[in-house]
VMD Tcl script that draws the C-alpha trace (Angstrom):
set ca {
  {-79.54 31.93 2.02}
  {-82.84 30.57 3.81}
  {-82.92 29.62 7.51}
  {-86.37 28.05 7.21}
  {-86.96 24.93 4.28}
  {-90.26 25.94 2.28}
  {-92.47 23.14 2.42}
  {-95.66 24.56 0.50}
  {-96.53 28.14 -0.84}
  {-100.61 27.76 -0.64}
  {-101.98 30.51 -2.60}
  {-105.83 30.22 -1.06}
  {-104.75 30.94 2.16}
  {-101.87 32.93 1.05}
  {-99.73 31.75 3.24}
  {-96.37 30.04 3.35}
  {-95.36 26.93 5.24}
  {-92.16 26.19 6.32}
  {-89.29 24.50 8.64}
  {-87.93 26.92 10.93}
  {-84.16 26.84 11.62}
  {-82.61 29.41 14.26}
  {-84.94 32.31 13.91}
  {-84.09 35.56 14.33}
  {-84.96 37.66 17.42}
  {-87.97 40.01 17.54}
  {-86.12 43.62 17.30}
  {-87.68 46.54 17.86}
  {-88.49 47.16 13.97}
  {-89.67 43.89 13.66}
  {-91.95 44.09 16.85}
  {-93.89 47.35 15.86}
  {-94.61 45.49 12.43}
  {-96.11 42.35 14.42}
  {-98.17 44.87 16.08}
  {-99.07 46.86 13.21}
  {-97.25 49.84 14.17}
  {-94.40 49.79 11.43}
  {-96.10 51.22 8.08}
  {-93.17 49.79 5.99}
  {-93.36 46.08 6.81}
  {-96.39 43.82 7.46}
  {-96.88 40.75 9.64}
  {-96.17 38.35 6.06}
  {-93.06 40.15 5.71}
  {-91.44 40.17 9.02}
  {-92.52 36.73 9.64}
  {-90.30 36.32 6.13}
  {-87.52 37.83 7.95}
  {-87.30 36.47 11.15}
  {-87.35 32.83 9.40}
  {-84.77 33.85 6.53}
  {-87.43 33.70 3.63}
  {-86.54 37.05 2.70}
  {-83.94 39.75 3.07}
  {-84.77 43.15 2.47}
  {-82.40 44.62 -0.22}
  {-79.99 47.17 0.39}
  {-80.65 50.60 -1.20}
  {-78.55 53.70 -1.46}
  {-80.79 55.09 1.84}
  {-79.52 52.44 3.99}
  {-75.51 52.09 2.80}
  {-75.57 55.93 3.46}
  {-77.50 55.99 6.76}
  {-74.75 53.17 7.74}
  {-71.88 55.60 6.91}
  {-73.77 58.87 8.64}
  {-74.65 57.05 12.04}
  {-71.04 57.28 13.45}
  {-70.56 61.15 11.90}
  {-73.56 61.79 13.81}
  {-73.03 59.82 16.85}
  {-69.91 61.99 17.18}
  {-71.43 65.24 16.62}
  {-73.84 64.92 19.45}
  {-71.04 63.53 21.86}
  {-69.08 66.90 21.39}
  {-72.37 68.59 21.51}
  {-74.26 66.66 24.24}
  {-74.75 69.71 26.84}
  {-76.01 72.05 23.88}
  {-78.38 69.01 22.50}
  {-79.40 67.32 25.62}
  {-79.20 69.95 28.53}
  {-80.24 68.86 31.63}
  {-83.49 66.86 30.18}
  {-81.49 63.49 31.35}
  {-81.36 65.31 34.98}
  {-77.40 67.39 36.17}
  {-74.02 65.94 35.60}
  {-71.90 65.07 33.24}
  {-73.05 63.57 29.89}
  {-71.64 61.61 27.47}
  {-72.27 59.46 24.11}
  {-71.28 56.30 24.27}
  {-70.39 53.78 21.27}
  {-72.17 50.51 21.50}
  {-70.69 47.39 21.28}
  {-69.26 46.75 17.51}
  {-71.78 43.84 15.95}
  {-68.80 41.85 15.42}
  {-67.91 41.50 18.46}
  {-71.27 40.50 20.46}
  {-72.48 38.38 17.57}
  {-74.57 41.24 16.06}
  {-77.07 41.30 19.08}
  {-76.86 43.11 22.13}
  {-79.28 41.92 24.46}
  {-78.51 37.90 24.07}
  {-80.04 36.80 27.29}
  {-83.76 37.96 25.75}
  {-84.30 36.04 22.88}
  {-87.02 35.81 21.63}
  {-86.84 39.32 21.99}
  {-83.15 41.01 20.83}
  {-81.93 43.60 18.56}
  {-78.88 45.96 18.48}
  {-78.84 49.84 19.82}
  {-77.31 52.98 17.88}
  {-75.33 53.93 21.20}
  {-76.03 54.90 24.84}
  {-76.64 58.26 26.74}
  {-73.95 58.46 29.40}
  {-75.34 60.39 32.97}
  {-72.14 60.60 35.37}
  {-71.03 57.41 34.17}
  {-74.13 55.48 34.40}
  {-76.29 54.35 31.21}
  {-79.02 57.05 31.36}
  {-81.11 56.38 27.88}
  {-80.96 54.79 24.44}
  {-79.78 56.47 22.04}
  {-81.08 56.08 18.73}
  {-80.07 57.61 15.05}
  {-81.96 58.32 12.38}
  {-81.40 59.66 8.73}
  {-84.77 60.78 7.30}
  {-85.32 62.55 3.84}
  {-89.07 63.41 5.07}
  {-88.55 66.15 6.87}
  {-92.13 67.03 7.65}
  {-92.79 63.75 9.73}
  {-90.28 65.06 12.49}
  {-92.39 68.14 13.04}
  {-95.80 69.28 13.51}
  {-95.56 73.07 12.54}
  {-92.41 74.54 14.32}
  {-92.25 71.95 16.99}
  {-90.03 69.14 16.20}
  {-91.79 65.88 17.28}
  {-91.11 61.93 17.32}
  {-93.42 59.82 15.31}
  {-94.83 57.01 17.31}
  {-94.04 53.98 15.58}
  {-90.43 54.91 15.89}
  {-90.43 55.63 19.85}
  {-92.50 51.96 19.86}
  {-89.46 50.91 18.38}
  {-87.30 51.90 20.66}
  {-88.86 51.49 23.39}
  {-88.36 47.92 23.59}
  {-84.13 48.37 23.99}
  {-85.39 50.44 26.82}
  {-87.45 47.85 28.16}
  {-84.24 45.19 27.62}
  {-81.81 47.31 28.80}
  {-83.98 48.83 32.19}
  {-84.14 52.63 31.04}
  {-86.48 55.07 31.02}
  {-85.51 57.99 28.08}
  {-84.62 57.44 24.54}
  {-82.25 60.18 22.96}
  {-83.48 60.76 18.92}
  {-80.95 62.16 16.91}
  {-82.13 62.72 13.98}
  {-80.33 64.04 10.72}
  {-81.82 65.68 7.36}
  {-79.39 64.91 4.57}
  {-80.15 66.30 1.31}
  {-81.03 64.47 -1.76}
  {-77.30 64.19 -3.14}
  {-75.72 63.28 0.09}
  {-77.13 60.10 -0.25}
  {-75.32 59.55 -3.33}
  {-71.83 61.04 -1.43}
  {-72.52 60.41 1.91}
  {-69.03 60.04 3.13}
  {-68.51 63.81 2.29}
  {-71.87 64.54 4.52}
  {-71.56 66.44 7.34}
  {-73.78 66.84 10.33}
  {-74.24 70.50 11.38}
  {-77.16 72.79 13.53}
  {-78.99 73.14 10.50}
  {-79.61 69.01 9.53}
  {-79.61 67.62 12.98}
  {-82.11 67.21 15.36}
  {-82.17 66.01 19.03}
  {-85.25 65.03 20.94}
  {-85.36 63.42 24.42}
  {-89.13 60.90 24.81}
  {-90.27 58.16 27.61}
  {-90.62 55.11 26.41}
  {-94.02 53.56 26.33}
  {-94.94 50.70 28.40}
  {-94.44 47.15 26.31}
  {-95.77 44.49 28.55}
  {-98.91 44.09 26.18}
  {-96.77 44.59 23.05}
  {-94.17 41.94 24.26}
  {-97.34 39.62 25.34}
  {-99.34 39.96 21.91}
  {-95.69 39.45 20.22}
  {-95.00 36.13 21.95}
  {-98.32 35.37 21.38}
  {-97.71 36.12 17.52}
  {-94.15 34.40 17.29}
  {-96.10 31.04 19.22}
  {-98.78 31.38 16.27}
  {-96.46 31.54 13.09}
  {-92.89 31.03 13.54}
  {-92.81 28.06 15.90}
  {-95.96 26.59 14.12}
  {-93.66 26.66 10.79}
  {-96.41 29.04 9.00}
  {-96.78 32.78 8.03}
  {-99.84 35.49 8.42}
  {-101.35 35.42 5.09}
  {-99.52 37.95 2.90}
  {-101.35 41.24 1.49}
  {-101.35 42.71 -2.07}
  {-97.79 44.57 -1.06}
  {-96.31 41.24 -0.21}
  {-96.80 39.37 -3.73}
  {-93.01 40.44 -4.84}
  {-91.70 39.19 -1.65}
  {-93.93 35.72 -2.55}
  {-92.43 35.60 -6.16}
  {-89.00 35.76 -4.66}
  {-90.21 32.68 -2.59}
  {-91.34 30.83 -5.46}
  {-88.12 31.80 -7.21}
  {-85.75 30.54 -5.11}
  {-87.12 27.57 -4.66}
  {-87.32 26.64 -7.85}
  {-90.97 26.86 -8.34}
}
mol new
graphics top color blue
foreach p $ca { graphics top sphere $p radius 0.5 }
foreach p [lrange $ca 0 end-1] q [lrange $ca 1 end] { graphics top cylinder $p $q radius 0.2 }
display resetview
């Protein structure tokens, strides 16, 4: 169901008009994407999403990643000290659950908007918020690592980056989990041990000038009722436009 009414699909510009009705918030996925640092989404297609033109499908990836996150959200809280050390600084560290989407209206930083999104957890230092955690099920392996040492890509520490920059802190906790081909067909009988987890402690980078050229991008397009044009990889989402509204 659309948020925004289509008013005119013009295929010279290739872009979309359109009445915009309660857009989403700019998440962290979404903002790396408006700044062309998220390879799986252009501008046309998060400008789609944040107005309720189009909602990415769910695949067999994302229902299991859903059912892993809490498996491995709990694995690292009984293994924090082993995971984590003392890269967060010396006391007592825990994992803590964030707040169920249900219950805060899926969106955990309300007082942002037009900035917003929702966090995997929280990295616990004596009691005190310390860093963001974030989880991650990835099938390509070889992105997490360049030769033997494990490393973050950037577009995913951009990502987070910005719940850092909501919530005050200055670490992100990656955990990061390699399930194998068939667990994504089983994942509730997946398991996260030593051997398919990962755990890497970053700074966040600054996001002033990403939040700036963001608001400058949402003041463009989504309040202006139009979208960046859309690319060769955006025609499906255009034909599912079209589609729905009756064209």
């Amino acid at each position: 169901m659309a948020w925004a009414e289509v008013e005119d699909v013009d295929d010279d510009r290739r872009i979309v008009r359109f009445v915009p009705h309660k857009p989403k918030k700019i998440t962290g996925s979404r903002i790396a994407a408006i700044v062309g640092q998220n390879e799986y989404a252009s501008e046309f297609k998060v400008a789609c999403d944040i107005v309720g033109l189009y909602r990415e499908p769910e695949t067999k990836f994302t229902i299991a990643g859903n059912v892993m996150e809490p498996k491995i959200r709990e694995y690292l809280r009984r293994n924090a000290d082993r995971y984590i050390g003392t890269a967060l600084g010396e006391g007592k560290l825990d994992v803590i659950d964030p707040v169920p989407k249900e219950e805060c209206g899926y969106e955990h930083f309300p007082n942002a908007a037009p900035f917003g999104g929702m966090v995997d957890g929280w990295v616990d230092l004596d009691g005190k918020h310390t860093a963001v955690l974030e989880i991650k099920t990835a099938s390509d392996r070889e992105k997490w690592f360049d030769g033997e040492k494990e490393i973050v890509p950037s577009n995913y520490v951009m990502q987070t980056s910005l719940y850092c920059d909501l919530s005050g802190l200055d670490r992100i906790v990656f955990a990061i989990a390699f399930p194998e081909e068939p667990d994504y067909d089983d994942p509730e009988s997946w398991e996260p041990n030593e051997d398919n987890v990962i755990v890497r402690v970053v700074e966040p980078v600054p996001m002033k000038d990403y939040k700036s050229q963001a608001l400058a991008w949402y003041d463009k397009y989504i309040k202006k009722g139009i979208t960046p044009p859309w690319t060769m990889d955006d025609t499906f989402i255009v034909d599912e436009i079209l589609k729905n509204c009756g064209y």
